[in-house]
N, C-alpha and C positions, 0 to 999 in steps of 0.2 A: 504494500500500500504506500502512495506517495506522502509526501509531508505535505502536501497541499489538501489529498483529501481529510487528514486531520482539524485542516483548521477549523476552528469553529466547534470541532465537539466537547468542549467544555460549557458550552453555554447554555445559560438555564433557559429554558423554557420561554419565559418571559422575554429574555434578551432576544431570543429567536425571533420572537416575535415583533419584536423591535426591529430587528436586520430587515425582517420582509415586508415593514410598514411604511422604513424612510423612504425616502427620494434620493435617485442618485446624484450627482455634482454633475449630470450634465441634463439634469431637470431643470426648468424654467421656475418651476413653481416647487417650493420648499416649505412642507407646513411646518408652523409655531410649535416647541414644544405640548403646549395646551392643547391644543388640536391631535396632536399624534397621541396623546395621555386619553385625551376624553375618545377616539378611536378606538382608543386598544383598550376601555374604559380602568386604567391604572391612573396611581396617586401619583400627579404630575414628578414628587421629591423620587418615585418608586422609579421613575421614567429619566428622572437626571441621574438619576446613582447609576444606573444601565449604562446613559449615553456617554458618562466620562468614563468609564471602564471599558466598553469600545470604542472609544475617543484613543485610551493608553495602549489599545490593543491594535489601533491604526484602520479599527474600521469607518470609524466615520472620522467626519471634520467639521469645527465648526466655523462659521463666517455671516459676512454680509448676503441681505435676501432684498433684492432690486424688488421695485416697483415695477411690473411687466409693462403697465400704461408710457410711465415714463423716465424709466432706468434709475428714476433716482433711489438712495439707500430706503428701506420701510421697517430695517430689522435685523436681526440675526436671528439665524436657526444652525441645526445640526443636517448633516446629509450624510450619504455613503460616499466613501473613497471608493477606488478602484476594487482595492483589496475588499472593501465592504460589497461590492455589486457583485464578485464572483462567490462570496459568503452567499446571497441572498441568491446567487442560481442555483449554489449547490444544496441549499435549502430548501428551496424552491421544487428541486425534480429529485430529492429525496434521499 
């Protein structure tokens, strides 16, 4: 088995659930933590302690979130890296 197909199997349930919810970094639109929480309906603090632990593990990132209308800043949110989008396929198809 590769070291690739390990990543990710430490991760609780939750967290999983979390990989397959974000948006990746080449999504246009990136929801608010609030929004990804009240989705997944978890306690937004239950949804930060996730996202900085895959934040340290390199699967998400987080940054500025443009206003689509008119580019300017409207925010920050978290999204998937790279590493975090082949998490979410290999999660994804099992």
């Amino acid at each position: 088995m590769s070291a690739d197909a390990l990543i990710g199997d430490d991760l609780t349930p939750d967290a999983r659930r979390v990989v397959l919810e974000l948006a990746s970094c080449e999504d246009d639109f990136r929801p608010y933590i609030r929004t990804v929480a009240a989705d997944l309906d978890m306690p937004v603090e239950n949804l930060r302690r996730i996202l900085r632990k895959l934040s340290d593990d390199g699967f998400v990132t987080y940054g500025p979130v443009r206003d689509t209308d008119e580019g300017r800043p409207a925010g920050s949110s978290y999204w998937l890296t790279e590493a975090g989008i082949r998490l979410r396929e290999r999660l994804a198809h099992g």
